[in-house]
C-alpha positions as YAML, in Angstrom:
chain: A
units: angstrom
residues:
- id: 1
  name: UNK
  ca: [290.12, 34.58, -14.15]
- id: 2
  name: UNK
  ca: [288.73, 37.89, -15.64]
- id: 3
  name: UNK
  ca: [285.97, 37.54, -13.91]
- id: 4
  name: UNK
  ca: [287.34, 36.85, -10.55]
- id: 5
  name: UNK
  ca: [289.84, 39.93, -10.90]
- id: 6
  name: UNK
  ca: [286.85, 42.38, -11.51]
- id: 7
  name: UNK
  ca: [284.87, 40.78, -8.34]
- id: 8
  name: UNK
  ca: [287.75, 41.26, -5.95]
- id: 9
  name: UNK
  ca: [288.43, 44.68, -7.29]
- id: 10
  name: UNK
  ca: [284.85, 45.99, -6.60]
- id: 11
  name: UNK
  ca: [284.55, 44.05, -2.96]
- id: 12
  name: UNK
  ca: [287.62, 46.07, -2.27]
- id: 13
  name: UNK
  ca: [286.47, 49.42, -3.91]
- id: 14
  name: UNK
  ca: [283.62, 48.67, -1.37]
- id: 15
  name: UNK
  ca: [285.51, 48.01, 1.52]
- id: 16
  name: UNK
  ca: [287.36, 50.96, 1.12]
- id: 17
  name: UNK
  ca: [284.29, 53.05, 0.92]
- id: 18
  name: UNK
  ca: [282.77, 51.51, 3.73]
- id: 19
  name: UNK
  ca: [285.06, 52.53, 6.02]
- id: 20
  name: UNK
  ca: [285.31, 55.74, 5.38]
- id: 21
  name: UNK
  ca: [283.84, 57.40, 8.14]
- id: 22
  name: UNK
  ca: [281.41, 60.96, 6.96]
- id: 23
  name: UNK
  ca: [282.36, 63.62, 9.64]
- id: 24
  name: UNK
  ca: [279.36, 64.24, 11.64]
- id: 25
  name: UNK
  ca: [278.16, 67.72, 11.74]
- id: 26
  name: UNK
  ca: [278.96, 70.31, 14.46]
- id: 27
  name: UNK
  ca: [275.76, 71.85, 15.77]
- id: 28
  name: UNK
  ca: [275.87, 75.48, 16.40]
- id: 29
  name: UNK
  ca: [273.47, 76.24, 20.11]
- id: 30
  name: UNK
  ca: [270.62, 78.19, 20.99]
- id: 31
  name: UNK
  ca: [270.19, 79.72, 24.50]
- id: 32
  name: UNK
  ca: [266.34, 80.83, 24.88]
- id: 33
  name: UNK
  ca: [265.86, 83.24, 28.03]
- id: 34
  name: UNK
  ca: [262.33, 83.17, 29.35]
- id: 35
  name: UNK
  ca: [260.15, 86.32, 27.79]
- id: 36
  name: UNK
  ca: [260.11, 89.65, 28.93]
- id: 37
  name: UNK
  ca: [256.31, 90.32, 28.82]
- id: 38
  name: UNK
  ca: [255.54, 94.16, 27.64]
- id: 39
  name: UNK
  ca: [252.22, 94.37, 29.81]
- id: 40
  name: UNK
  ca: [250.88, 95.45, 32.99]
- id: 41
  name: UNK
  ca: [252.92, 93.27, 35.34]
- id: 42
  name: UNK
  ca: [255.84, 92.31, 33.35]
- id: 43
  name: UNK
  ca: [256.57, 88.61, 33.59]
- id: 44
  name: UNK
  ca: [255.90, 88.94, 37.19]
- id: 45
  name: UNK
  ca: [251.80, 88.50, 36.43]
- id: 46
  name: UNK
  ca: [252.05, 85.61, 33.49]
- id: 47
  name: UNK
  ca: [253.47, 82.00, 33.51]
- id: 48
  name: UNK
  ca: [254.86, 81.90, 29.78]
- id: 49
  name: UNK
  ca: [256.72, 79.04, 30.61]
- id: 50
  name: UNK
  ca: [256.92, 77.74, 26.98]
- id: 51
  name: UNK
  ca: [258.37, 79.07, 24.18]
- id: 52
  name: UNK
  ca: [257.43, 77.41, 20.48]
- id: 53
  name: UNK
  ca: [260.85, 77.59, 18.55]
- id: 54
  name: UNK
  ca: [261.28, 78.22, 14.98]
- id: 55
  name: UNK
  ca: [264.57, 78.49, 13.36]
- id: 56
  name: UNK
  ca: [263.74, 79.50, 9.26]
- id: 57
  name: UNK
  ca: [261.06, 78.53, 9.39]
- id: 58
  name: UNK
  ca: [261.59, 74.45, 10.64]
- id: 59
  name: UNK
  ca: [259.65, 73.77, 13.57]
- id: 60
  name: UNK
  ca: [261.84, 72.48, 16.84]
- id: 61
  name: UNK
  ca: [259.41, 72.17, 19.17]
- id: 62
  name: UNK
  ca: [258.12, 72.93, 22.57]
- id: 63
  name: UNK
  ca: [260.39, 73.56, 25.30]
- id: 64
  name: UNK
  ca: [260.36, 74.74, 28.91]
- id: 65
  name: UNK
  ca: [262.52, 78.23, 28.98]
- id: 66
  name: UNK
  ca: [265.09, 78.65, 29.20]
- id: 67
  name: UNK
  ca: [266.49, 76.13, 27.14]
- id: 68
  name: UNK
  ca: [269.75, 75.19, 25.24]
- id: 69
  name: UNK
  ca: [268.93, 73.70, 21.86]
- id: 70
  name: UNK
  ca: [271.30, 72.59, 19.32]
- id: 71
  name: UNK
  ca: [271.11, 73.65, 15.64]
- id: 72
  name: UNK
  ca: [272.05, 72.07, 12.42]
- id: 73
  name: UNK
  ca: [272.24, 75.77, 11.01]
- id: 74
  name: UNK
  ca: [275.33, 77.99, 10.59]
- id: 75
  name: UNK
  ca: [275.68, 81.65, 9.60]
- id: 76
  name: UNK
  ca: [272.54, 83.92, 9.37]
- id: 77
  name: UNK
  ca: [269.34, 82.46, 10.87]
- id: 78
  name: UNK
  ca: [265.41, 83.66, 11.70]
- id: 79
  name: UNK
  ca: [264.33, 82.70, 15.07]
- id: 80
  name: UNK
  ca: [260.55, 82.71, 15.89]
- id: 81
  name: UNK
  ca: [259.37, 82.16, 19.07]
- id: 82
  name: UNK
  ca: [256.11, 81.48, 20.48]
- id: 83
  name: UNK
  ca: [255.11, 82.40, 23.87]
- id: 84
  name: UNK
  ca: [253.19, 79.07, 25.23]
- id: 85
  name: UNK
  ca: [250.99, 78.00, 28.48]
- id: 86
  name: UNK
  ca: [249.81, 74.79, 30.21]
- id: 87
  name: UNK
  ca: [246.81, 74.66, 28.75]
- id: 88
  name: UNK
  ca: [244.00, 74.59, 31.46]
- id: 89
  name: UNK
  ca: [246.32, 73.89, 33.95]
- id: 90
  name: UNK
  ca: [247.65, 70.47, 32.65]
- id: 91
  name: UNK
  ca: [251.35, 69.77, 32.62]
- id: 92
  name: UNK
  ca: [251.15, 67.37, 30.04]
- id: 93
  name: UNK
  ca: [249.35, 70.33, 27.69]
- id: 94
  name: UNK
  ca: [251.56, 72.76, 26.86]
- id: 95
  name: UNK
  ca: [250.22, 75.07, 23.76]
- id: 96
  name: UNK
  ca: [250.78, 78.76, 21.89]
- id: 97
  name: UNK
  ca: [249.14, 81.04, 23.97]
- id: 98
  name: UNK
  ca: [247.12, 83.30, 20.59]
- id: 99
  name: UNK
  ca: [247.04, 86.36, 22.54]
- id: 100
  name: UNK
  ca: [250.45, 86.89, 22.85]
- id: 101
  name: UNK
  ca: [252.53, 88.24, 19.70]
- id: 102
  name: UNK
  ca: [255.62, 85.81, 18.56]
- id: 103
  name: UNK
  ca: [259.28, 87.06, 19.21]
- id: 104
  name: UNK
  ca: [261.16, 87.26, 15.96]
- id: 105
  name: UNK
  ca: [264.99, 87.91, 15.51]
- id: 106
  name: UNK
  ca: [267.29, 87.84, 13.44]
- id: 107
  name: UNK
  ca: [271.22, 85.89, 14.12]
- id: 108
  name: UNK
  ca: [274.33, 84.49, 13.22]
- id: 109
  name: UNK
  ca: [274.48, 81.05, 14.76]
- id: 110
  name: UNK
  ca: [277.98, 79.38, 14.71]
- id: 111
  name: UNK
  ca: [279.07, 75.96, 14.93]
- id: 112
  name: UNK
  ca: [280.16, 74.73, 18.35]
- id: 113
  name: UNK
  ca: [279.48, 78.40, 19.82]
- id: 114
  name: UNK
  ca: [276.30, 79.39, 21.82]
- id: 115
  name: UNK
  ca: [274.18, 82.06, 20.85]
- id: 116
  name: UNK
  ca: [271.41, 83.58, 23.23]
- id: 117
  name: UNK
  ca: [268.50, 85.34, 23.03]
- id: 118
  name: UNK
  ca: [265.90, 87.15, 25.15]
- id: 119
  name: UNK
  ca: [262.34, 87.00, 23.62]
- id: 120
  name: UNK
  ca: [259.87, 89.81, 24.14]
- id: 121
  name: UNK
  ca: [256.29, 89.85, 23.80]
- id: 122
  name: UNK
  ca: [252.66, 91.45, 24.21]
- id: 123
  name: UNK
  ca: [249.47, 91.34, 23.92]
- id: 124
  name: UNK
  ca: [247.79, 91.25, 20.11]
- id: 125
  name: UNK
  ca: [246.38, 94.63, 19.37]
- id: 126
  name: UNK
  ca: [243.24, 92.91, 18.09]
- id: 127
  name: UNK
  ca: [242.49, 91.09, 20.98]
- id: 128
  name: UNK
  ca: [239.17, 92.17, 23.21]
- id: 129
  name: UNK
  ca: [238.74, 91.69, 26.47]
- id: 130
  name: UNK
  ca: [235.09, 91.46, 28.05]
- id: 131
  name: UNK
  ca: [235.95, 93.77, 30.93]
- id: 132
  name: UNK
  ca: [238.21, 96.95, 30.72]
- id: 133
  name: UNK
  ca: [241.58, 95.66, 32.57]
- id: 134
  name: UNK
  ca: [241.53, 98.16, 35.75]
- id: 135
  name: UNK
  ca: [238.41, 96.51, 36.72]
- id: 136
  name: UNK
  ca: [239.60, 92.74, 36.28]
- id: 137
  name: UNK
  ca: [242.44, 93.44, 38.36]
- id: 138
  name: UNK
  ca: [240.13, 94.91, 41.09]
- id: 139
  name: UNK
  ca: [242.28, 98.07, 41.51]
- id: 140
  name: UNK
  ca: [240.39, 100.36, 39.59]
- id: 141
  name: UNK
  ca: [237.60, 102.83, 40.87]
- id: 142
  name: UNK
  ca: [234.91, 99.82, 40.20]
- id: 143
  name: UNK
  ca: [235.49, 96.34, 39.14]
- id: 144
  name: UNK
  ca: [234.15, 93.13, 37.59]
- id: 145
  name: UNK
  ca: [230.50, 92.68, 39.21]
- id: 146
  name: UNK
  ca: [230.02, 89.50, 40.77]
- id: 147
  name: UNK
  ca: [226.50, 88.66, 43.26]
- id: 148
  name: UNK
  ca: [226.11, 85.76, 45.30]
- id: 149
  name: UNK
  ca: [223.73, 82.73, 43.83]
- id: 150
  name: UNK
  ca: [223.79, 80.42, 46.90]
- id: 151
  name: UNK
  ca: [220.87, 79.98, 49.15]
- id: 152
  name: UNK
  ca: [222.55, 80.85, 52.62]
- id: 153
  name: UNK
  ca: [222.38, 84.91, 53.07]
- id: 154
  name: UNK
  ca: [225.06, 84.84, 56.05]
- id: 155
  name: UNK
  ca: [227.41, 83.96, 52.93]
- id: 156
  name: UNK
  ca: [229.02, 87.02, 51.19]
- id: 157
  name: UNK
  ca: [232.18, 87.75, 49.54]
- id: 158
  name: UNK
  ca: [234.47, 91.07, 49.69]
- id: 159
  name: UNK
  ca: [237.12, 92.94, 47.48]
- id: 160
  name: UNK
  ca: [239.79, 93.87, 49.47]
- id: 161
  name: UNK
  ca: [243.61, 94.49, 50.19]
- id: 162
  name: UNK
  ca: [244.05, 90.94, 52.11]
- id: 163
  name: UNK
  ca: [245.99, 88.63, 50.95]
- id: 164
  name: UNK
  ca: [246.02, 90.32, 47.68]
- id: 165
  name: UNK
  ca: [248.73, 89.38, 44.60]
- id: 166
  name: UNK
  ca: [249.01, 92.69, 44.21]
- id: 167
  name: UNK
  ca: [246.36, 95.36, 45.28]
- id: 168
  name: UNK
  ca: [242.98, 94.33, 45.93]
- id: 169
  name: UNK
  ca: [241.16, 90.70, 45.03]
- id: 170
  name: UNK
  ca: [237.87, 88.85, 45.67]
- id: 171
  name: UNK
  ca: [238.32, 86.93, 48.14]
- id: 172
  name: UNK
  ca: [235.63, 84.28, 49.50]
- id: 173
  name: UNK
  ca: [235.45, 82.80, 52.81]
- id: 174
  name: UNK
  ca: [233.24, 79.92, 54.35]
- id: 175
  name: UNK
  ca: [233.14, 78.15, 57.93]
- id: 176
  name: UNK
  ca: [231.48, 75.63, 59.97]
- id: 177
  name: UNK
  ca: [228.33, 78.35, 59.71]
- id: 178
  name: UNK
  ca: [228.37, 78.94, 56.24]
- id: 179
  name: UNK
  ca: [229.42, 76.62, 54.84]
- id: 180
  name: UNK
  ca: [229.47, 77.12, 50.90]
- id: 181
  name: UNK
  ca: [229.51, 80.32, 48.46]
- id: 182
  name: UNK
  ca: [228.46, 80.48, 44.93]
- id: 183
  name: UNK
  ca: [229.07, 83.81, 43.22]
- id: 184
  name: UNK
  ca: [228.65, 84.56, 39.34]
- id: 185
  name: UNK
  ca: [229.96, 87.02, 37.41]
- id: 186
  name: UNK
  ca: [228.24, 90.08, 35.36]
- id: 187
  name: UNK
  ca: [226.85, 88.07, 32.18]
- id: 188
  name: UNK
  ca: [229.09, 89.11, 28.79]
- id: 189
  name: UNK
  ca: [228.33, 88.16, 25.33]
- id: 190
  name: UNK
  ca: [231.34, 85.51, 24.04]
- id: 191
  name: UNK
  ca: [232.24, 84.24, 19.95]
- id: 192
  name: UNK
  ca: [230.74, 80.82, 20.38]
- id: 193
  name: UNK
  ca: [230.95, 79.27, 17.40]
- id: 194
  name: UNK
  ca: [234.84, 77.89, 17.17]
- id: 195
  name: UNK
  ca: [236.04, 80.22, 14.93]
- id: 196
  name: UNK
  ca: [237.26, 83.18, 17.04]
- id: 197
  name: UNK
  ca: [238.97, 81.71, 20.32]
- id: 198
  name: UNK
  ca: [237.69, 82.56, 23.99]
- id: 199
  name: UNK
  ca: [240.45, 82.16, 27.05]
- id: 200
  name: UNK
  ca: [240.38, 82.95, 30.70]
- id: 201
  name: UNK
  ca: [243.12, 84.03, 32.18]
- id: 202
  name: UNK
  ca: [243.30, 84.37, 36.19]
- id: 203
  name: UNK
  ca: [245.45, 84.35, 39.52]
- id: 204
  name: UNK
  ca: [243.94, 81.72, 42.12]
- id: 205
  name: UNK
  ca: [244.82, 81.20, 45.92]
- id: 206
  name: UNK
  ca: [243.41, 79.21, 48.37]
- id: 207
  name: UNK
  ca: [243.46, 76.43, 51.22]
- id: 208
  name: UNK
  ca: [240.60, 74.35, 50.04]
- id: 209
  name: UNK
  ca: [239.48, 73.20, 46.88]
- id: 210
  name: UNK
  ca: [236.68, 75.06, 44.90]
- id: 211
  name: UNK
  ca: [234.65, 74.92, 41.55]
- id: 212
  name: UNK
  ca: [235.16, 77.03, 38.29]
- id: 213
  name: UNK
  ca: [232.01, 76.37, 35.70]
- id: 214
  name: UNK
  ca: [229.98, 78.48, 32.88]
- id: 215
  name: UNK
  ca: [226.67, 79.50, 32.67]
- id: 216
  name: UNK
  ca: [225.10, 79.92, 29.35]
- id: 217
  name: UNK
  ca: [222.04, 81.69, 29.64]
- id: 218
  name: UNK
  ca: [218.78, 82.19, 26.27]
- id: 219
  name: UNK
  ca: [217.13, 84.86, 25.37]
- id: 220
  name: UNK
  ca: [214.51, 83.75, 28.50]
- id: 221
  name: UNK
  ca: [217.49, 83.85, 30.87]
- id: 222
  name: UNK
  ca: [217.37, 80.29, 31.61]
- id: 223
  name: UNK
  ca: [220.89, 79.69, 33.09]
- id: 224
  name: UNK
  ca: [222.53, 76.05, 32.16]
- id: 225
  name: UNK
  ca: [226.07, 75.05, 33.97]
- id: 226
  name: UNK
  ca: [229.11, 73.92, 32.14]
- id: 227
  name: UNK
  ca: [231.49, 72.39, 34.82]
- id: 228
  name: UNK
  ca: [234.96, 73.76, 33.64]
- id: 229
  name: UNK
  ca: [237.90, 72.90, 36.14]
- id: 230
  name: UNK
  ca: [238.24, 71.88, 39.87]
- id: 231
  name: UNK
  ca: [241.15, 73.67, 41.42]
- id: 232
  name: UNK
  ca: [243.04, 72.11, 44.53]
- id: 233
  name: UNK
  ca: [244.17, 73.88, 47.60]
- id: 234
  name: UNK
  ca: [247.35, 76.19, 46.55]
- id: 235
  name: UNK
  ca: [248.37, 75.85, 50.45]
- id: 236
  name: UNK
  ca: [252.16, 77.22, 51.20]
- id: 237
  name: UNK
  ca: [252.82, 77.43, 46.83]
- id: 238
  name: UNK
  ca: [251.11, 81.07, 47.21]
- id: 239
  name: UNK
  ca: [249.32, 82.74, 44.17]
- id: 240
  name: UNK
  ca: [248.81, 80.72, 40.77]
- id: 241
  name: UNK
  ca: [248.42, 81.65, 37.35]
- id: 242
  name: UNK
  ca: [246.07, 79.90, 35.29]
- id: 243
  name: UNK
  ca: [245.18, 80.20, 31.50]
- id: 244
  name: UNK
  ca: [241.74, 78.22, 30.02]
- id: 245
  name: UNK
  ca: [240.59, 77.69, 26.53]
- id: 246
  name: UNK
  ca: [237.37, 77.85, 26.92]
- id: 247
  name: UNK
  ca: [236.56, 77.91, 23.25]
- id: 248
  name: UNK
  ca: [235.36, 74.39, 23.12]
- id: 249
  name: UNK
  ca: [232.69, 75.47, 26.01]
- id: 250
  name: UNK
  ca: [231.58, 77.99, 24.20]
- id: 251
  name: UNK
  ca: [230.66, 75.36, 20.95]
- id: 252
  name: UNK
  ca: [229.39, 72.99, 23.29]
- id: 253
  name: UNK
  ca: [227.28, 75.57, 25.32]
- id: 254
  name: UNK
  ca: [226.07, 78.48, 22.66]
- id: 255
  name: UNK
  ca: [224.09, 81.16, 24.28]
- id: 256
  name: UNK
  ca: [223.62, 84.84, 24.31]
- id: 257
  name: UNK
  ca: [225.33, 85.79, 27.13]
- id: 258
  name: UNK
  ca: [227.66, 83.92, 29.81]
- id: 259
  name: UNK
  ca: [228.35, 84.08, 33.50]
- id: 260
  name: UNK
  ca: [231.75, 82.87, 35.70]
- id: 261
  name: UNK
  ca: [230.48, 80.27, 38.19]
- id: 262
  name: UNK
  ca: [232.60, 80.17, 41.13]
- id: 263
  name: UNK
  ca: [231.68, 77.69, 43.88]
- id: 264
  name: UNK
  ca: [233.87, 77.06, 47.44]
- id: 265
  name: UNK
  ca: [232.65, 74.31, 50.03]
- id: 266
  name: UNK
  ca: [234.10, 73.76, 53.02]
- id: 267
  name: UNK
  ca: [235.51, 70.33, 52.48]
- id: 268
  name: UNK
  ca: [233.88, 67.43, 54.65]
- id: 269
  name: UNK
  ca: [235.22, 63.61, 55.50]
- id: 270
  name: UNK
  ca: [233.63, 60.48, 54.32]
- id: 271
  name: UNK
  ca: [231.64, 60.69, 57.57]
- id: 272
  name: UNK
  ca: [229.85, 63.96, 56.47]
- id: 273
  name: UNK
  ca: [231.75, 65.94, 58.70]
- id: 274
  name: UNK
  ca: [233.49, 68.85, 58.66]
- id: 275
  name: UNK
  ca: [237.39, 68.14, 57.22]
- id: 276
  name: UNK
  ca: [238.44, 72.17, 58.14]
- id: 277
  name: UNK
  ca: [236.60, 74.59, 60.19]
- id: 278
  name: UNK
  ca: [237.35, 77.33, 57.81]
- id: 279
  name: UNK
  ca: [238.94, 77.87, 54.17]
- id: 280
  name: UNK
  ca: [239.36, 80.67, 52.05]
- id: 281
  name: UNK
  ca: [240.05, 81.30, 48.25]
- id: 282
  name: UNK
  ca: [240.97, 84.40, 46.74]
- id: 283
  name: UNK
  ca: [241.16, 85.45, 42.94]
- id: 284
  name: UNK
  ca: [242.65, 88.23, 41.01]
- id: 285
  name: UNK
  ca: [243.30, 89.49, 37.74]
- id: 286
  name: UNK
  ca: [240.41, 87.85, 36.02]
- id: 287
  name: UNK
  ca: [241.18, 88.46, 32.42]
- id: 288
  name: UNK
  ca: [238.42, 87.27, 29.86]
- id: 289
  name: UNK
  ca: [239.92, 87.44, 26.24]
- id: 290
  name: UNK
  ca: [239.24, 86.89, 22.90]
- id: 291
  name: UNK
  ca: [239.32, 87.50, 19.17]
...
C-alpha cells in the first residue's frame, strides 16, 4: 500500500508539472533601413541591398533591407551591420561586401516595441583602387585607357554624354557592318595570391548580351583569357550595378599585370543570321579595388 501511495503521488506531482505551461518570451523588433552610403554618389551609385546583422555579437543573418527582425534581447544592445552584395551578380549569393566599413550602434531594444535604425557606411580607408576615381567614372579631365583588340578597324568605341548614368561612359556600338568589338583595358598590376581580395565594381547597360573576361599577361606579354561573366541585355530595367570577386581569378590566373576584356557581338539566330541589326552597351563607373 506504501508503495502504491508514493507512485500515485509522484504521477500526480508530474501531471501537475506537465501542464504547466512556461510563458513564451516576448521578442523585442528590429527595423533595418537600407544604408546611407558616405561616397561619391550616395546610395544612388551602389546596390547594398544586404545588410549582415549582428546583435552582441550573435550572428542573425543575411537579410534583404529593409527588414523587421525580431530579437530575443531586451534593454541595452550592440548592433553591427554589414553592408552586403550579390556576389557576381547571383541572387542566390549574397555576401559582405570588404570594402565597405560595418555600421555599429548602440540601443535599447524593448519587448513587443520596434526599434529602427539607419545604417551608414563608406569606403575602408585602406582600400586601393587601380585607377584614381575621376577617371573610372569617365568625368574627369582623362579616364581609364581602353584600345580596341578586334580585327575589324571600322569598329571603335567612344566616351561620351549619351546615354550616360551620370556624366560621360564608354559606350560600344556594333551593326550589321561591324559586327563585334573587343576593347581591353590599360594593364594594372593586381594581389594574386588569395590573401589580399581583388573586386570589380561597375554600372552596365545594354540591349544585347556581351562578354566580361581577364587577361593575365608574363613578363613576355603573352596575354591568356580568363572568361569571367556573360551579361544579358538590361533592355527597359536601365543602368545596373554589378560587384565581382575576382580574387579567385586572380589565384587561378597569376601574372604581372592584367587587362579588362570586354567583348559585344551582335547576336545572330541558329541560322547564322543576324538576330538585331544593331545593339549597344554602355559602361560606367568602372571601379577596380582591392586590399
Amino acid at each position: 500500500m506504501m508503495n502504491t501511495r508514493i507512485i500515485s503521488a509522484v504521477l500526480g506531482a508530474v501531471i501537475l508539472l506537465g501542464g504547466c505551461d512556461k510563458p513564451e518570451a516576448i521578442p523585442a523588433y528590429l527595423r533595418i533601413e537600407p544604408f546611407v552610403v558616405e561616397a561619391e554618389g550616395g546610395a544612388a551609385w551602389q546596390e547594398i541591398s544586404v545588410g549582415w546583422v549582428y546583435v552582441n555579437n550573435e550572428i542573425l543573418g543575411g537579410f534583404q533591407l529593409p527588414a523587421e527582425l525580431p530579437v530575443l534581447v531586451s534593454g541595452e544592445a550592440t548592433v553591427q551591420v554589414f553592408p552586403g552584395v550579390l556576389v557576381n551578380g547571383l541572387k542566390d549569393s549574397p555576401g559582405l561586401y570588404p570594402f565597405m566599413k560595418r555600421d555599429v550602434q548602440t540601443i535599447q531594444l524593448t519587448p513587443g516595441e520596434t526599434t529602427t535604425i539607419q545604417p551608414r557606411t563608406s569606403y575602408e580607408p585602406a582600400a586601393k583602387y587601380a585607377w584614381p576615381l575621376e577617371e573610372s567614372t569617365f568625368d574627369g579631365p582623362s579616364s581609364v585607357i581602353f584600345e580596341n583588340r578586334d580585327t575589324d578597324p571600322g569598329s571603335t568605341f567612344t566616351v561620351g554624354t549619351e546615354g550616360g548614368f551620370a556624366g560621360k561612359c564608354l559606350q560600344m556600338k556594333v551593326d550589321t557592318a561591324h559586327s563585334i568589338i573587343e576593347i581591353a583595358s590599360e594593364s594594372v598590376a593586381l594581389p594574386n595570391t588569395g590573401g589580399r581580395q581583388v573586386w570589380l565594381e561597375m554600372h552596365h547597360q545594354g540591349d544585347i548580351p556581351f562578354a566580361f573576361s581577364i587577361l593575365g599577361a608574363d613578363a613576355t606579354q603573352f596575354e591568356e583569357v580568363i572568361n569571367v561573366y556573360l551579361f544579358n541585355a538590361t533592355g527597359d530595367n536601365g543602368w545596373n550595378k554589378i560587384y565581382f570577386n575576382l580574387t579567385e581569378f586572380m589565384v587561378s590566373l597569376p601574372r604581372p599585370s592584367y587587362r579588362l576584356f570586354f567583348r559585344v557581338p551582335l547576336p545572330r539566330k541558329d541560322d547564322g543570321t543576324f538576330s538585331k541589326t544593331e545593339g549597344t552597351v554602355r559602361l560606367d563607373n568602372i571601379r577596380l579595388i582591392h586590399f
